[in-house]
Residue frames as qw, qx, qy, qz and C-alpha x, y, z in Angstrom:
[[0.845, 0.215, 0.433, -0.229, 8.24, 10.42, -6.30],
 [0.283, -0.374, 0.756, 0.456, 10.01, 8.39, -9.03],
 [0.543, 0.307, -0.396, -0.674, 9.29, 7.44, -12.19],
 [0.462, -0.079, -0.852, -0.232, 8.48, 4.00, -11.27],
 [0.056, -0.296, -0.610, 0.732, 6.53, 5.20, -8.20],
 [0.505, 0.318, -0.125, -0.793, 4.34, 8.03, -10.45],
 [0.536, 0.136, -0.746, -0.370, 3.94, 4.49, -13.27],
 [0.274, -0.221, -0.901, 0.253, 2.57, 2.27, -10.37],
 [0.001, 0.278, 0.304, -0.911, 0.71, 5.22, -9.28],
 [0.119, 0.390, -0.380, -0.830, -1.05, 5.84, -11.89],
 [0.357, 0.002, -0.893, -0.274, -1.84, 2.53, -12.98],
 [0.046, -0.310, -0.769, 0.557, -4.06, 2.29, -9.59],
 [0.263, 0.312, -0.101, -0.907, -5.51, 5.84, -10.77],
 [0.317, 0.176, -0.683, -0.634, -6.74, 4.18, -14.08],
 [0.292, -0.195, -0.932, -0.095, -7.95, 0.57, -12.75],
 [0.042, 0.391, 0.632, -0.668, -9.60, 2.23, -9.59],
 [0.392, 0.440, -0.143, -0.795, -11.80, 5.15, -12.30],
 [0.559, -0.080, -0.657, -0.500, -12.49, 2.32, -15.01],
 [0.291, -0.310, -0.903, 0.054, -13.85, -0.09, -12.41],
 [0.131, 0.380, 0.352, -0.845, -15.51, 3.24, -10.51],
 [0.061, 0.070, -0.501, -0.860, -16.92, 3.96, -14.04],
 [0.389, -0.249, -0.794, -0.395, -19.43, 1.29, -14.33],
 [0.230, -0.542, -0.714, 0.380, -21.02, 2.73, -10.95],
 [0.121, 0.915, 0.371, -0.101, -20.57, 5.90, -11.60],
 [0.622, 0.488, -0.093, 0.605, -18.73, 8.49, -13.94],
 [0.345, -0.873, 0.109, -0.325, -18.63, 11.36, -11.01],
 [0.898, -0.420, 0.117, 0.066, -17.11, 8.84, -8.95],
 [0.798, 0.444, 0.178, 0.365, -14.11, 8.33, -12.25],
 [0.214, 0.811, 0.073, 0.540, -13.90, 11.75, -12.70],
 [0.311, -0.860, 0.228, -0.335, -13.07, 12.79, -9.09],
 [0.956, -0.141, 0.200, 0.164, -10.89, 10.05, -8.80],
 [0.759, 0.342, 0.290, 0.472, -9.05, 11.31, -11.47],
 [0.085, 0.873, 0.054, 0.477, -8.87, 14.59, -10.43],
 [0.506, -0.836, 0.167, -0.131, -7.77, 14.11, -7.24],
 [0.834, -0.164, 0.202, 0.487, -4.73, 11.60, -8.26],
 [0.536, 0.616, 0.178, 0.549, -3.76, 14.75, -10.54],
 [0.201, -0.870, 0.099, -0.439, -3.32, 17.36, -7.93],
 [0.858, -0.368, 0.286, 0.215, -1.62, 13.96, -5.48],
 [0.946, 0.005, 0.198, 0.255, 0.80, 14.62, -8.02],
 [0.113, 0.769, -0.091, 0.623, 1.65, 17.97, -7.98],
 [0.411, -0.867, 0.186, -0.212, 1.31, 18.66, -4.63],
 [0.918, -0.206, 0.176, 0.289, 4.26, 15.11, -4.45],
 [0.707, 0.232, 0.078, 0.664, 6.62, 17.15, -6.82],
 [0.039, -0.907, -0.079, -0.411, 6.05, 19.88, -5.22],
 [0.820, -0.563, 0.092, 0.045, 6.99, 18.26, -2.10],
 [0.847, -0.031, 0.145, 0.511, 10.16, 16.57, -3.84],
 [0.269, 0.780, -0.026, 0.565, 11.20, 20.67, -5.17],
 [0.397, -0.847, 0.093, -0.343, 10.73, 21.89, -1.51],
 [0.883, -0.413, 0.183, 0.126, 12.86, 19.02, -0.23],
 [0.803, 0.171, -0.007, 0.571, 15.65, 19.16, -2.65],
 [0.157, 0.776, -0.059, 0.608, 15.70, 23.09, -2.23],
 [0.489, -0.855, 0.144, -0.095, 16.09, 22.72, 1.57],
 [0.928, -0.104, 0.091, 0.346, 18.67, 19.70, 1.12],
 [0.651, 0.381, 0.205, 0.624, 20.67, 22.39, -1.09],
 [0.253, 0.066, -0.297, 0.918, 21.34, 24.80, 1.51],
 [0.212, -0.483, -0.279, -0.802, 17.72, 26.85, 1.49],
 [0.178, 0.134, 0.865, -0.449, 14.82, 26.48, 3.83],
 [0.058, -0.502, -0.845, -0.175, 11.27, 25.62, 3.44],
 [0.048, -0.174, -0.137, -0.974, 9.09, 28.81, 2.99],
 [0.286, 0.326, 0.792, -0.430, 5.82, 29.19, 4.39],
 [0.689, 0.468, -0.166, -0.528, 4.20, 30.26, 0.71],
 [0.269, 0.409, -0.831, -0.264, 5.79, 27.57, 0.15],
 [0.061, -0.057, -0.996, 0.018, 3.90, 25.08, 2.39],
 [0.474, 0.465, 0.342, -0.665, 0.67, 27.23, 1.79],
 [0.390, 0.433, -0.545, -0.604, 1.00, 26.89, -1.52],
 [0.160, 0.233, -0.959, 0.001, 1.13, 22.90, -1.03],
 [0.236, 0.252, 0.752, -0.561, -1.87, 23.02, 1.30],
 [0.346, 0.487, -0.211, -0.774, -3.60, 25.26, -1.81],
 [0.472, 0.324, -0.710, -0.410, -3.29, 21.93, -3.89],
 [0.026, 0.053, -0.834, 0.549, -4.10, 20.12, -1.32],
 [0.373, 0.463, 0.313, -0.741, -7.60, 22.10, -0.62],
 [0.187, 0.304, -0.545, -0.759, -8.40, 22.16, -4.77],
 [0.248, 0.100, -0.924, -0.272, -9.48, 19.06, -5.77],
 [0.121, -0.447, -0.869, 0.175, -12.01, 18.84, -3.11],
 [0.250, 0.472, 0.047, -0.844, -12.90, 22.84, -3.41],
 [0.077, 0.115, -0.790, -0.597, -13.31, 21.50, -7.33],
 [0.195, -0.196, -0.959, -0.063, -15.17, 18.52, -6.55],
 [0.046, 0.453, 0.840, -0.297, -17.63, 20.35, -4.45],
 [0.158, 0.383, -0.268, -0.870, -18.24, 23.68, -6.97],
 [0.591, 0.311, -0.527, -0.525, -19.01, 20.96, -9.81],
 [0.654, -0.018, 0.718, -0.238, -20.99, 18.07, -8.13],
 [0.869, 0.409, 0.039, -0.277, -22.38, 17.33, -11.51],
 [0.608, 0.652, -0.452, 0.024, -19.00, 16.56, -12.79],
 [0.396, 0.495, -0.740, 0.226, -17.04, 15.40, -9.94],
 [0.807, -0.509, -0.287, -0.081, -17.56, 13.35, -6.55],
 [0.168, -0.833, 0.395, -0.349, -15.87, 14.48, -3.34],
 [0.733, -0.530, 0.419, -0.087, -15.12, 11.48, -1.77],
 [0.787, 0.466, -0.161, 0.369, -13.37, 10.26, -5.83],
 [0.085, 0.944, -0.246, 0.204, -11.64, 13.21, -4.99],
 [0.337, -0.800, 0.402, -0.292, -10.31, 12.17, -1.98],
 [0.826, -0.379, 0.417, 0.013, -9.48, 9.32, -2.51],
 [0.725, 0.648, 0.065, 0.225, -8.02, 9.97, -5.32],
 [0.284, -0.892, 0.121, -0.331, -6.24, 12.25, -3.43],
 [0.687, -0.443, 0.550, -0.171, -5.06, 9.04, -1.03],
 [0.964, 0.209, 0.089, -0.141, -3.42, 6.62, -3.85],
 [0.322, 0.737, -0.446, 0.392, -0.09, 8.19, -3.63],
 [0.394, -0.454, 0.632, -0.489, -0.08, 7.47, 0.15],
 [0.919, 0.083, 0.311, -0.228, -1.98, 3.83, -0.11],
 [0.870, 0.405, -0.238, 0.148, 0.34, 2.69, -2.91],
 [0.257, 0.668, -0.579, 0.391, 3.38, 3.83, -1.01],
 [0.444, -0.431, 0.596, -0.512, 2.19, 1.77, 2.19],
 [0.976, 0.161, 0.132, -0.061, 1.11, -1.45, 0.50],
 [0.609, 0.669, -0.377, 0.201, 4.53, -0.98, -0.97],
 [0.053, -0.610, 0.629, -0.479, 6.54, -0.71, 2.23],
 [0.898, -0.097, 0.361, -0.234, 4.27, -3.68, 3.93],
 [0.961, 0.240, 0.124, 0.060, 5.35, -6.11, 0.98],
 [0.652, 0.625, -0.408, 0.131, 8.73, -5.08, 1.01],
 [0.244, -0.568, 0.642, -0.453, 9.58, -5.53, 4.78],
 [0.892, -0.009, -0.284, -0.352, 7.03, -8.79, 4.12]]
């Protein structure tokens, strides 16, 4: 993910949690948790890729590890209901992927 990918990213993050807010903070919060782990688990991704590209190969701790971050956010989300909401999580989770397909739609447009 680039740095004007992560900055478009983000910005979703933000607007999606403040306008969640006024329904509910849980909702904010797990929103915001899951776009934080979507963004690890992406530069994780982009490590694993450049390390195969550069001769290596792709480890399975390696794509456990990914799954691990993956799994978190919604392990998190359902530990500490009071604080977070599972389905923020997840979709919080899903704004990397959603921003990257609205992107690709409007650029083939």
């Amino acid at each position: 993910m680039n740095k004007d990918q992560l900055l478009r990213n983000s910005a979703v993050a933000i607007v999606v949690s403040v306008v969640f807010l006024f329904f509910d903070k849980k909702i904010s919060t797990g929103i915001l948790l899951g776009f934080l782990f979507a963004c690890l688990y992406w530069k994780m991704l982009a490590d694993n890729i450049d390390q195969v590209i550069d001769g290596g190969r792709s480890t399975k701790a390696a794509q456990a590890g990914r799954m691990v971050v993956l799994a978190a956010p919604m392990l998190i989300a359902c530990l500490f209901p009071e604080k977070f909401n599972v389905f923020g999580s997840f979709f919080g989770l899903m704004i990397p992927k959603l921003t990257l397909y609205i992107l690709s739609f409007f650029r083939k447009g």
